[in-house]
C-alpha positions in Angstrom: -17.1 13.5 -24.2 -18.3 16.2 -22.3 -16.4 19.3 -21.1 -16.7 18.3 -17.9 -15.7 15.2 -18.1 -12.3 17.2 -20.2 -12.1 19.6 -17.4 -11.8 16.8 -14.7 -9.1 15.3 -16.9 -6.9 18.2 -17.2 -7.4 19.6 -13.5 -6.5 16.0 -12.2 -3.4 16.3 -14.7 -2.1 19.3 -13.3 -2.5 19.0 -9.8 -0.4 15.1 -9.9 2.3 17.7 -11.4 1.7 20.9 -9.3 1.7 18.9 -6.3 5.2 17.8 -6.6 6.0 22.0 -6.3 3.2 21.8 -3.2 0.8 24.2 -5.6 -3.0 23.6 -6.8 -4.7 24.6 -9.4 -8.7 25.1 -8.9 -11.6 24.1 -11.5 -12.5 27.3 -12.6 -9.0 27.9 -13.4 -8.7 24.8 -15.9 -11.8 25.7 -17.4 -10.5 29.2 -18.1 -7.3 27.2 -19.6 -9.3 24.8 -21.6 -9.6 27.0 -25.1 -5.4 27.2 -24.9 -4.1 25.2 -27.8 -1.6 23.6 -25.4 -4.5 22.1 -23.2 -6.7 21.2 -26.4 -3.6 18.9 -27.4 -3.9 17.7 -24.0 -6.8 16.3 -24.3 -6.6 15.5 -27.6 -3.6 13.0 -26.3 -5.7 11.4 -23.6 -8.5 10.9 -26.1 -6.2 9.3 -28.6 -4.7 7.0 -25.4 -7.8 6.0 -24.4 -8.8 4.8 -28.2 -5.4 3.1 -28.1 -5.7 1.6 -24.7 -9.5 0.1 -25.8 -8.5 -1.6 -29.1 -5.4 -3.2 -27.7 -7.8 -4.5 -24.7 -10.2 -5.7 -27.0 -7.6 -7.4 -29.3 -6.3 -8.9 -26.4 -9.1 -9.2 -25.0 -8.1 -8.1 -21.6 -9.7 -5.3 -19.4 -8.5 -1.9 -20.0 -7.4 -1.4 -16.6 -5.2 -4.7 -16.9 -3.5 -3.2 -20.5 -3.0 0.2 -19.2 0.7 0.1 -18.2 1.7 -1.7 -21.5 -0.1 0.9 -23.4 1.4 3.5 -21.7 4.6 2.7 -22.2 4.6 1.7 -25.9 3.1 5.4 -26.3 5.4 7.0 -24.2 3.2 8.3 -21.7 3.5 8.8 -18.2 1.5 5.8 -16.6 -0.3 8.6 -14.3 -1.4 10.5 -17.2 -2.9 7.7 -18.5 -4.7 6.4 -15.4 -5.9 10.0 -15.2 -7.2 9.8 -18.8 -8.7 5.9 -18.4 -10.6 7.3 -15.5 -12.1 10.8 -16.4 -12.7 10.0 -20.7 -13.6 6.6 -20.7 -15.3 5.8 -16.9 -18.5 6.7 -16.6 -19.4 9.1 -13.8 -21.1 7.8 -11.3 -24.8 8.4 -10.3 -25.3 10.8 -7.2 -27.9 10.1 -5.1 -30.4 12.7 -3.7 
């Protein structure tokens, strides 16, 4: 995936926590975070979600979207984290248009 895509991920990760503390965190300050070790296994556990959450779907074959909460809780993550992971990884981003 690209570091965009990454840097969406973590920024929208951040702000569903810093919100509950009425704080924000910008862009450019995730991607200034992103070489941290503590951010790269963030991602790396939304990556790993996301391959969990499309081979249980396909096994099942169910949508992703549909499997997400079961997946999320047989992994132990927080259902937002992993909507926010489903979304940014996996969905592609959609076209602009001039």
């Amino acid at each position: 995936m690209s570091q965009e895509q990454e840097c969406r991920f973590v920024e929208r990760v951040l702000n569903a926590r810093l919100r509950q503390v009425g704080q924000q965190i910008s862009a450019a300050e995730v991607e200034s975070l992103l070489a941290l070790g503590e951010i790269q296994r963030l991602i790396q556990m939304g990556y790993q979600f996301c391959d969990r959450l499309q081979q249980f779907a396909s096994s099942q074959q169910r949508s992703p979207l549909d499997c997400l909460g079961e997946v999320a809780l047989s992994c132990g993550m927080p259902a937002d984290l992993g909507i926010a992971a489903y979304e940014t990884l996996t969905a592609p981003r959609p076209h602009s248009i001039p």
